[in-house]
MARBA-3410 file (N, C-alpha, C, O; in Angstrom, 1 decimal):
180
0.8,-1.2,0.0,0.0,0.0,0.0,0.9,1.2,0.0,1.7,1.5,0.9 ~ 0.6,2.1,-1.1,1.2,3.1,-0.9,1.2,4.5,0.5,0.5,4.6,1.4 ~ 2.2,5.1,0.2,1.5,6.4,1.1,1.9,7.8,0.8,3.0,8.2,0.4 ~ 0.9,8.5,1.0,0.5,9.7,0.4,0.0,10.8,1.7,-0.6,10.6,2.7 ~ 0.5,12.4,0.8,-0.9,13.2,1.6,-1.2,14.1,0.6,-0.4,14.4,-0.2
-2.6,14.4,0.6,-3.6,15.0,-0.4,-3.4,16.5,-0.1,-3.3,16.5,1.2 ~ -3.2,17.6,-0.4,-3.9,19.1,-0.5,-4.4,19.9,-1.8,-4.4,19.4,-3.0 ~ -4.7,20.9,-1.4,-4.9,21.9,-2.1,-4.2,23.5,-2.2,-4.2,24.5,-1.5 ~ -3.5,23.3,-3.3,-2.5,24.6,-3.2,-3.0,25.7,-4.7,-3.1,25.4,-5.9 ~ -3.3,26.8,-4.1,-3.3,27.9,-5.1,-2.3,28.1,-5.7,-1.3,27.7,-5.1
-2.2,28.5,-6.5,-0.7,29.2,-7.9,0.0,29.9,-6.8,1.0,29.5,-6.2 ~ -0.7,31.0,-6.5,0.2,31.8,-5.0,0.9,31.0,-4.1,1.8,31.5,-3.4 ~ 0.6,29.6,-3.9,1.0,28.8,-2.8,2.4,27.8,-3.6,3.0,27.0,-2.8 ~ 2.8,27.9,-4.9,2.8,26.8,-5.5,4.8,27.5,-5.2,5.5,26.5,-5.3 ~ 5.3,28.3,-5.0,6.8,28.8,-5.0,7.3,28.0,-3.7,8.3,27.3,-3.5
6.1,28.6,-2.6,6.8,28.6,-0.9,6.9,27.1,-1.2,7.9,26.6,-0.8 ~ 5.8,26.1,-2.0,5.6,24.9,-2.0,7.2,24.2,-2.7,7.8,23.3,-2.0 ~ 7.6,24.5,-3.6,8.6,24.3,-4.5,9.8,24.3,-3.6,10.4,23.2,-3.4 ~ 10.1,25.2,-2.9,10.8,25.6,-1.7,10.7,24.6,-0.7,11.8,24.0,-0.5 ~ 10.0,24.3,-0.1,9.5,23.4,0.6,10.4,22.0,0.4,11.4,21.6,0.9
9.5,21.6,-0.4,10.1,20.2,-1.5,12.0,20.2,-1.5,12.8,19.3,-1.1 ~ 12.2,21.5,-2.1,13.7,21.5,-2.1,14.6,21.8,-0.6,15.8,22.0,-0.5 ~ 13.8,21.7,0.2,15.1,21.7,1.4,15.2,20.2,1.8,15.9,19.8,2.7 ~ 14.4,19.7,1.2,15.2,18.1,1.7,16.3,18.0,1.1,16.7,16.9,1.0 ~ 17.2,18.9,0.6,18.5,18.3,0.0,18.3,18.5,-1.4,17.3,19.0,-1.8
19.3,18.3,-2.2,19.2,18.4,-3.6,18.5,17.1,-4.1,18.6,15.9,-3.8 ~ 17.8,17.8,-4.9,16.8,17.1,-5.7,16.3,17.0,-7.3,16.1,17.9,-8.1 ~ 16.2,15.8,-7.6,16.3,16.2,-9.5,14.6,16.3,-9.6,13.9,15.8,-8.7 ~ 14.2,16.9,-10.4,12.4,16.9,-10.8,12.1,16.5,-12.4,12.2,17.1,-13.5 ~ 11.9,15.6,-12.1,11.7,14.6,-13.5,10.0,14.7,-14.1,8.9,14.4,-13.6
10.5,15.1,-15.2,9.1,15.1,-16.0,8.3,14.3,-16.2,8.8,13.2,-16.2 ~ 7.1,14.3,-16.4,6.2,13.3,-16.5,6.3,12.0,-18.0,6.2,10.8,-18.3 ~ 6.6,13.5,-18.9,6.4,13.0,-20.4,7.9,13.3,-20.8,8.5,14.4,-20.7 ~ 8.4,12.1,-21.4,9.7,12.1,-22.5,9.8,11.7,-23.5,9.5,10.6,-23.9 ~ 10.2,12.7,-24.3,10.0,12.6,-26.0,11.5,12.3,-27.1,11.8,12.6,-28.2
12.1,11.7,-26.2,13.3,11.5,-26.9,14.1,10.5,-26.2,15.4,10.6,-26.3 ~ 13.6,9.3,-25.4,14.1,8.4,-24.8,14.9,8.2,-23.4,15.4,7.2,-22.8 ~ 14.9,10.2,-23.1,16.0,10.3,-22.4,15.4,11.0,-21.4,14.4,11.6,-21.7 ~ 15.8,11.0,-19.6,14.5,10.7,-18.7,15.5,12.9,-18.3,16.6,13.4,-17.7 ~ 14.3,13.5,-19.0,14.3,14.9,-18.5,14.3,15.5,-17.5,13.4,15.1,-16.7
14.8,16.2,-17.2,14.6,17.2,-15.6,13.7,18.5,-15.9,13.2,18.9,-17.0 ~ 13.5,19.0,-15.0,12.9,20.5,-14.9,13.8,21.4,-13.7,14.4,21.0,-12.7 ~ 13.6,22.6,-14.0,14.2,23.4,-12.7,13.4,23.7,-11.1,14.1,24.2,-10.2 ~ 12.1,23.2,-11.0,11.5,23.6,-10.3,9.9,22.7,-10.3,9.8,21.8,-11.1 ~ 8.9,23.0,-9.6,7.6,22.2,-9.7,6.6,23.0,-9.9,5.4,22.7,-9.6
7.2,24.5,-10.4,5.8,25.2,-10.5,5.2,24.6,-11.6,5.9,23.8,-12.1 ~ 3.9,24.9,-12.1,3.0,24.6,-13.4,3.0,26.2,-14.0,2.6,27.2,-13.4 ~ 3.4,26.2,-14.9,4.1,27.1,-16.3,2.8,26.9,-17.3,3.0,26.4,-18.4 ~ 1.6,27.4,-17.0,0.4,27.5,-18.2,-0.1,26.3,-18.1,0.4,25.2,-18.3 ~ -1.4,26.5,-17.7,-2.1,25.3,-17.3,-2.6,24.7,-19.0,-2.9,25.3,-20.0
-2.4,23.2,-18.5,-2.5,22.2,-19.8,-1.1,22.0,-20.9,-1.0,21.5,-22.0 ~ -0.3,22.5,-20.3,1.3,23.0,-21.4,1.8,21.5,-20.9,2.5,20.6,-21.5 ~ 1.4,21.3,-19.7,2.5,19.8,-19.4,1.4,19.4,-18.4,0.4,19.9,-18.0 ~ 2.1,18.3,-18.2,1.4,17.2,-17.0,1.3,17.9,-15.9,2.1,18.8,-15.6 ~ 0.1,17.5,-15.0,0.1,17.4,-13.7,1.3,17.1,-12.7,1.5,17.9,-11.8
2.1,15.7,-13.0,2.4,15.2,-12.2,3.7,15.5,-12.8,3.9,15.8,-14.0 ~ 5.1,15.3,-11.7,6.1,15.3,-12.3,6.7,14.6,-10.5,6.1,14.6,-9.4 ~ 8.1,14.2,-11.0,8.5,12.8,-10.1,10.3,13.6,-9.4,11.4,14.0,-9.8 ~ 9.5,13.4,-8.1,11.0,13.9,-7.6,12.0,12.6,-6.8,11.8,11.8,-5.9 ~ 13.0,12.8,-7.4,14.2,12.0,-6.9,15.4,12.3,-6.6,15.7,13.2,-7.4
16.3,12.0,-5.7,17.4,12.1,-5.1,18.1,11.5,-5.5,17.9,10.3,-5.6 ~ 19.6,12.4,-6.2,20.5,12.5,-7.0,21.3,11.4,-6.8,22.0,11.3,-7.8 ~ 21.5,10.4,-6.0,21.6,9.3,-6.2,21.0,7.8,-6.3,21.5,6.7,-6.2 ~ 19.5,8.2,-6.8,18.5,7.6,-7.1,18.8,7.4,-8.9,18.6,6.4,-9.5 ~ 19.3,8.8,-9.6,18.8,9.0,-10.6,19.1,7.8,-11.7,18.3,7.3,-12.4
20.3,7.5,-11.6,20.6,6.0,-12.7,20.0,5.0,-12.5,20.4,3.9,-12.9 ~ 19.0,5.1,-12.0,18.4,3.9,-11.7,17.0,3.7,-12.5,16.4,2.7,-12.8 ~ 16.8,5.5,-12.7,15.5,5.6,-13.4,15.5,5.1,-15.1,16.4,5.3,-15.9 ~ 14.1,4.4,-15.3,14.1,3.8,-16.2,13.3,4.5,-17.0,12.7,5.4,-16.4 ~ 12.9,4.3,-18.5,11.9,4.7,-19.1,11.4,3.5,-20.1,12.0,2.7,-20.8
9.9,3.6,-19.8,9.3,2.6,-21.1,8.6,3.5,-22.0,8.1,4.6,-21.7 ~ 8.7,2.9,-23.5,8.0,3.5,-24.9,6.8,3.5,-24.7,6.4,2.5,-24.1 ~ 5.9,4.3,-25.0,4.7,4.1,-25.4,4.3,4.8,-26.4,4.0,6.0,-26.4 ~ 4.3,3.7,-27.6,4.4,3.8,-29.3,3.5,4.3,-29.5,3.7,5.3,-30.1 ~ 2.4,4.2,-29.2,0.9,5.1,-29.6,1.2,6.2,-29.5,1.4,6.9,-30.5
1.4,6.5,-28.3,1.5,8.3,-28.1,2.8,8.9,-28.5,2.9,10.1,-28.4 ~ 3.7,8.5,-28.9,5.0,8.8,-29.0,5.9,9.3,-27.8,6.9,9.9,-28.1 ~ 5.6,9.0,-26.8,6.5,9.5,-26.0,7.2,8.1,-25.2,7.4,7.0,-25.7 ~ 7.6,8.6,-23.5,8.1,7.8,-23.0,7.9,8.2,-21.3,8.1,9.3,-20.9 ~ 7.6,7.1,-20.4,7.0,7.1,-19.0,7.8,6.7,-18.0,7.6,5.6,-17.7
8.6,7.1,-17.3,9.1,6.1,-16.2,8.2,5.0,-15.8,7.0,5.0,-15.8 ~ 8.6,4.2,-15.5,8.6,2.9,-14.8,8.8,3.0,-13.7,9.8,2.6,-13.1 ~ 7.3,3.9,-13.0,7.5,4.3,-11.5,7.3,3.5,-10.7,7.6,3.7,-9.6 ~ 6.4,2.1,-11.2,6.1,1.5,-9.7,7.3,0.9,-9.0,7.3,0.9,-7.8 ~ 8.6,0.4,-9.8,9.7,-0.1,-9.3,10.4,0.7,-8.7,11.3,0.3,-7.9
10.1,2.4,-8.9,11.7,2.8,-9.2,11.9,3.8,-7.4,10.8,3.6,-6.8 ~ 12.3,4.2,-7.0,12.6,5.3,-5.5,12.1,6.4,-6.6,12.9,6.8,-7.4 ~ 11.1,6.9,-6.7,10.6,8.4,-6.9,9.5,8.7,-6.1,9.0,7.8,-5.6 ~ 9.0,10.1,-6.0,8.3,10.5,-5.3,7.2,11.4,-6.2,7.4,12.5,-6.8 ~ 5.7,10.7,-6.2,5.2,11.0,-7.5,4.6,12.9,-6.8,4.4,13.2,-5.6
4.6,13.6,-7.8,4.4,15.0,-7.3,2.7,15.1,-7.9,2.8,15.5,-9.1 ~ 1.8,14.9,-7.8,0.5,15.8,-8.6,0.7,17.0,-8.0,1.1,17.3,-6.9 ~ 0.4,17.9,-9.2,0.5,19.0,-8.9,-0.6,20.0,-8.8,-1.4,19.5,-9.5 ~ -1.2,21.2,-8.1,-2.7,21.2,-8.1,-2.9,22.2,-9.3,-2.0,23.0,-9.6 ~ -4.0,22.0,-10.0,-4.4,23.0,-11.2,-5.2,23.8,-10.6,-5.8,23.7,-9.5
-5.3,25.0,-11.7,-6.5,25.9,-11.3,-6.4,26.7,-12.1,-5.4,27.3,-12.5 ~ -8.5,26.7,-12.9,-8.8,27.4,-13.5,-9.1,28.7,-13.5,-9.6,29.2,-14.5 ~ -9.0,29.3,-12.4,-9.6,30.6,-11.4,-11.1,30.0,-11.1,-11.7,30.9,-10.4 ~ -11.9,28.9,-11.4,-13.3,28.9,-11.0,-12.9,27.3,-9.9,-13.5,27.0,-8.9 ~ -12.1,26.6,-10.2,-12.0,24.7,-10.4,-10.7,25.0,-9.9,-10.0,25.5,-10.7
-10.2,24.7,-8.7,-8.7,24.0,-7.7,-8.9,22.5,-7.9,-10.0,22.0,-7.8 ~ -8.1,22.0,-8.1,-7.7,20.6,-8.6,-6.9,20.2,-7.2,-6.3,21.1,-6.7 ~ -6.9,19.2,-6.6,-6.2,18.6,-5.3,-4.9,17.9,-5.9,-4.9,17.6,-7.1 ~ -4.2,17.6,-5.2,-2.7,18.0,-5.2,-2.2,16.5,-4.6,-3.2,15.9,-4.1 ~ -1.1,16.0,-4.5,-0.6,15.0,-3.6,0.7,14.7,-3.6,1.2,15.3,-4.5
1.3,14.3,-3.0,2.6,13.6,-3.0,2.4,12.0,-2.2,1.9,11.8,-1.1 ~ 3.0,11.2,-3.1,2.6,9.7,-3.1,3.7,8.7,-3.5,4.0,8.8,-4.7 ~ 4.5,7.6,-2.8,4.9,7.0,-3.5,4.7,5.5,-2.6,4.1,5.4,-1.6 ~ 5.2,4.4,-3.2,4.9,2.7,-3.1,6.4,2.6,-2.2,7.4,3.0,-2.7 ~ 6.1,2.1,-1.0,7.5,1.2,-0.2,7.8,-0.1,-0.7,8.6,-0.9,-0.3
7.0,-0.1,-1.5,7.2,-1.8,-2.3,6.6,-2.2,-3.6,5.7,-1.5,-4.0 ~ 6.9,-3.3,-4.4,6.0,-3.5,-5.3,6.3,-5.1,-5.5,6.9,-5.9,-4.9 ~ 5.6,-5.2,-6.7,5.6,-6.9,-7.0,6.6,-7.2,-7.9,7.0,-6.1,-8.5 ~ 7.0,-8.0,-8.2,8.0,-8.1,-9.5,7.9,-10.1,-9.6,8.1,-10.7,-8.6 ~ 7.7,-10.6,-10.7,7.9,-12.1,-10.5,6.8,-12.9,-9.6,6.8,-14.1,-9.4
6.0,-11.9,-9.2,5.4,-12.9,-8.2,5.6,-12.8,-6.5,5.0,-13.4,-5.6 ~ 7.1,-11.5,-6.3,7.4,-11.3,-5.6,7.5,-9.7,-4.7,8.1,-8.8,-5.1 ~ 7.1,-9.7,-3.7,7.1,-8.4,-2.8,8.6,-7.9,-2.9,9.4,-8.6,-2.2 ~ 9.2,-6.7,-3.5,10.0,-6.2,-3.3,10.3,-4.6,-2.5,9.9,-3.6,-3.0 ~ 10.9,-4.6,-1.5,10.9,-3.3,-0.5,11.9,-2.5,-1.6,12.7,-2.9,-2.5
11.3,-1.3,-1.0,12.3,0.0,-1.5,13.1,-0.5,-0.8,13.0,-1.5,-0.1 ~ 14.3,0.6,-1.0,15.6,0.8,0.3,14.8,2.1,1.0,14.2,3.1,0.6 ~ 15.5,1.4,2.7,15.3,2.1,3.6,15.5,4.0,3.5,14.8,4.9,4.0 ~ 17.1,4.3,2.6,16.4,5.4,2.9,15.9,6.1,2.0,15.4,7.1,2.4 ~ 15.8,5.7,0.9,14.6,6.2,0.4,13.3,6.3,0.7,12.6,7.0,0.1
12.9,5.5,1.9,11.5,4.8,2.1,11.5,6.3,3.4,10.5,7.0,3.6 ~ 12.4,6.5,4.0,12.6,7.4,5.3,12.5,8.8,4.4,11.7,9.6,4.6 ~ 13.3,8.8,3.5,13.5,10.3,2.6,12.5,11.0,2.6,12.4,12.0,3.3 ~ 11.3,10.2,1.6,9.8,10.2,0.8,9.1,10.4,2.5,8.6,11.5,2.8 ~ 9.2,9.3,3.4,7.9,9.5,4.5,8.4,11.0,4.9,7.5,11.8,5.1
9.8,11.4,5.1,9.9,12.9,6.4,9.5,14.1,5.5,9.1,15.1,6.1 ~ 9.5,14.0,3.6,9.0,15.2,3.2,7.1,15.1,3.2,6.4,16.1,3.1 ~ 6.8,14.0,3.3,5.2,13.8,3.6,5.0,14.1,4.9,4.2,15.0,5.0 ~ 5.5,13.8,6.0,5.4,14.5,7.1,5.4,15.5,7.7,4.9,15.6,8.8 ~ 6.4,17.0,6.9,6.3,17.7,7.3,5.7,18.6,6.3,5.7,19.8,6.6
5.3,18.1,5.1,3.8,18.9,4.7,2.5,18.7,5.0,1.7,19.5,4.6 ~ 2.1,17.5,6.1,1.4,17.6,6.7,1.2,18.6,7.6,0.1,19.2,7.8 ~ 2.4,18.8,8.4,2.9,19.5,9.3,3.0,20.7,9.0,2.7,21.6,9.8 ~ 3.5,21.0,7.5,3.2,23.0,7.1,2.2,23.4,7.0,1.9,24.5,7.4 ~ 1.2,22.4,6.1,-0.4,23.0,5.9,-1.1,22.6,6.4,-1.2,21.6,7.1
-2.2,23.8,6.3,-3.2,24.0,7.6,-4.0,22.6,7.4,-3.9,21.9,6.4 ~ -4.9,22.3,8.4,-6.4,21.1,7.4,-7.0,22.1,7.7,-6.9,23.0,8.5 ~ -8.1,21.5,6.7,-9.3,22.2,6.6,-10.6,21.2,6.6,-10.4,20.2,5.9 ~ -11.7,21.1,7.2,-12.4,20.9,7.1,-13.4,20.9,6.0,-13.8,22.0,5.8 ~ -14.2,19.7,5.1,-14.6,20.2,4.0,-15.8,19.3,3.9,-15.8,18.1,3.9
-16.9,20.0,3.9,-18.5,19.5,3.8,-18.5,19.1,1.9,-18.1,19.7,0.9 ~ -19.2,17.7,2.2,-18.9,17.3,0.8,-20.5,16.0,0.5,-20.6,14.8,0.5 ~ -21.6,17.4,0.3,-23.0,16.7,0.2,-23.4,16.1,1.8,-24.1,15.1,1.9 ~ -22.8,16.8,3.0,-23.6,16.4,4.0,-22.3,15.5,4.7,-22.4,15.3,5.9 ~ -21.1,15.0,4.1,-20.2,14.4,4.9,-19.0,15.2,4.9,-18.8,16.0,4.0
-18.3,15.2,5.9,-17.5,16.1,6.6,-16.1,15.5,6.5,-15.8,14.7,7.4 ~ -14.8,16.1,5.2,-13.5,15.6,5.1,-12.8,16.6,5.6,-13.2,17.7,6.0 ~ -11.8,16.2,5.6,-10.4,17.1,6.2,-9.4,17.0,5.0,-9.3,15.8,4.5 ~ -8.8,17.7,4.6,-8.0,18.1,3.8,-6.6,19.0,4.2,-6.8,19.8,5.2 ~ -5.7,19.1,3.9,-4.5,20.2,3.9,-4.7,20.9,3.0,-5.2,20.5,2.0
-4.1,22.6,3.2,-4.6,23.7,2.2,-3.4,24.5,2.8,-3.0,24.5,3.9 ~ -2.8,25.2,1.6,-2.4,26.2,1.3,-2.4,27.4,2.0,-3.5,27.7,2.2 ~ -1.8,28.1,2.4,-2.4,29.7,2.8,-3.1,30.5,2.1,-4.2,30.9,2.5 ~ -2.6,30.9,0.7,-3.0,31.4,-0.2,-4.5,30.4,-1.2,-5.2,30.8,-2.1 ~ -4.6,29.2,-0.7,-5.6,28.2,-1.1,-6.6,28.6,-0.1,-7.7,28.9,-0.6
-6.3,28.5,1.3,-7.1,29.0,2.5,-8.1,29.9,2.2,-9.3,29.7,2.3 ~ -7.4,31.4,1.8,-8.2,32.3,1.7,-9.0,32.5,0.4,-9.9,33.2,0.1 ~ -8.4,31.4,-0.5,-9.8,31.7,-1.7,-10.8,30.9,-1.3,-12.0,31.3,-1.4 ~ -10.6,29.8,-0.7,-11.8,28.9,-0.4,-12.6,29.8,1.0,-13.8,29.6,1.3 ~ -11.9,30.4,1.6,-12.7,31.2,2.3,-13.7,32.6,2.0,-14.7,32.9,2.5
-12.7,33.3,0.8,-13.6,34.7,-0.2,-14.2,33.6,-1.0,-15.0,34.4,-1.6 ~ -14.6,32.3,-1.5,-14.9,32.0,-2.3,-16.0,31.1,-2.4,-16.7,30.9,-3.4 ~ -15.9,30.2,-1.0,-16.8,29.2,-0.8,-17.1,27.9,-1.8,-18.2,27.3,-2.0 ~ -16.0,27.6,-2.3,-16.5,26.8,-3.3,-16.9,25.4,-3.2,-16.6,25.0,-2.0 ~ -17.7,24.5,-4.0,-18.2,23.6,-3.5,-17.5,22.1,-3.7,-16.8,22.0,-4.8
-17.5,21.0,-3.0,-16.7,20.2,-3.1,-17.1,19.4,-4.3,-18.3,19.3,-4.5 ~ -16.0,18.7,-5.4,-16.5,18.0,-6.4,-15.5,16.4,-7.0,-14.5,15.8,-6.7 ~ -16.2,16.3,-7.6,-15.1,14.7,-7.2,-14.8,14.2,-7.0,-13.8,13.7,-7.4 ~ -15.9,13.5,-5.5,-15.5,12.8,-4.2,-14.3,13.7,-3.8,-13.5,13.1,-3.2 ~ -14.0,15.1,-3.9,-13.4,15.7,-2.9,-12.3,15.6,-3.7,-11.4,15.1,-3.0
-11.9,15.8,-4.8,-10.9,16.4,-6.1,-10.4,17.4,-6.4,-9.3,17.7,-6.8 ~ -11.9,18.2,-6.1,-11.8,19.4,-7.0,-12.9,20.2,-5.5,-13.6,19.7,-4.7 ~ -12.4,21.7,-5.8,-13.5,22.3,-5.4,-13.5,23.6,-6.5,-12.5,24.1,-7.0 ~ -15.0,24.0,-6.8,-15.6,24.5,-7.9,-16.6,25.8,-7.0,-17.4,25.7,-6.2 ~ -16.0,27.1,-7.6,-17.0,28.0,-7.4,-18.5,27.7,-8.2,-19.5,28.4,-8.0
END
């Protein structure tokens, strides 16, 4: 079973967030989509024009990185990491159309199957991924979120905080999205 924590981060929230991520140490941020066989980086985790690239992009530690693999996928022409094996740390990133916040996560597998067989990450990778999940639990606020009569809790943003506060928006998605 994997492990994850969910929030909601406004654009305004999305730098301190970047920031955040990078004081664990140096860190490479690997793109979602590769179009030339060869497993790309980015400078940072902001989203640069919504719909220009993926949601998700994969953070790993610089001596994780030769390890990362990529598979073809001939239809679409590009190429995917081969995340369930590998020490990365999957990033969703949150969207937002000014009406529609998209929820957010950081998530990865302490293990997977291979052969028939249970394979563990290495420990510290497995410690790396849990202490930056823990202390973004720990930076963002929860929020309490009415969703048709049942009552979630969520992590939010500061700058997420106060739109959903001027803005009231309504929960959508089983709690995905929230929509003015």
């Amino acid at each position: 079973m994997g492990r994850q924590v969910t929030f909601f981060l406004h654009p305004d929230d999305q730098k301190d967030f970047d920031t955040l991520l990078k004081s664990f140490g140096e860190v490479q941020i690997l793109s979602y989509y590769h179009y030339d066989n060869k497993i790309s980086t980015v400078d940072d985790t902001l989203i640069k024009g919504l719909g220009k690239q993926a949601n998700r992009v994969y953070l790993v530690r610089p001596q994780d990185f030769e390890l990362m693999k990529l598979s073809h996928i001939e239809k679409f022409g590009y190429w995917l990491l081969k995340d369930n094996e590998l020490p990365v740390l999957h990033f969703d990133r949150c969207s937002f159309d000014g009406n529609e916040l998209h929820q957010g996560r950081l998530y990865f597998q302490p293990r997977y199957a291979e052969s028939m067989q249970i394979v563990n990450k290495s420990e510290d990778f497995i410690k790396w991924a849990d202490s930056i999940i823990k202390v973004v639990r720990r930076k963002l606020k929860k929020h309490k979120f009415d969703m048709d009569g049942w009552d979630y809790t969520d992590h939010v943003g500061k700058n997420a905080l106060n739109w959903i506060e001027s803005n009231n928006p309504k929960s959508c998605g089983g709690g995905s999205s929230l929509k003015i």
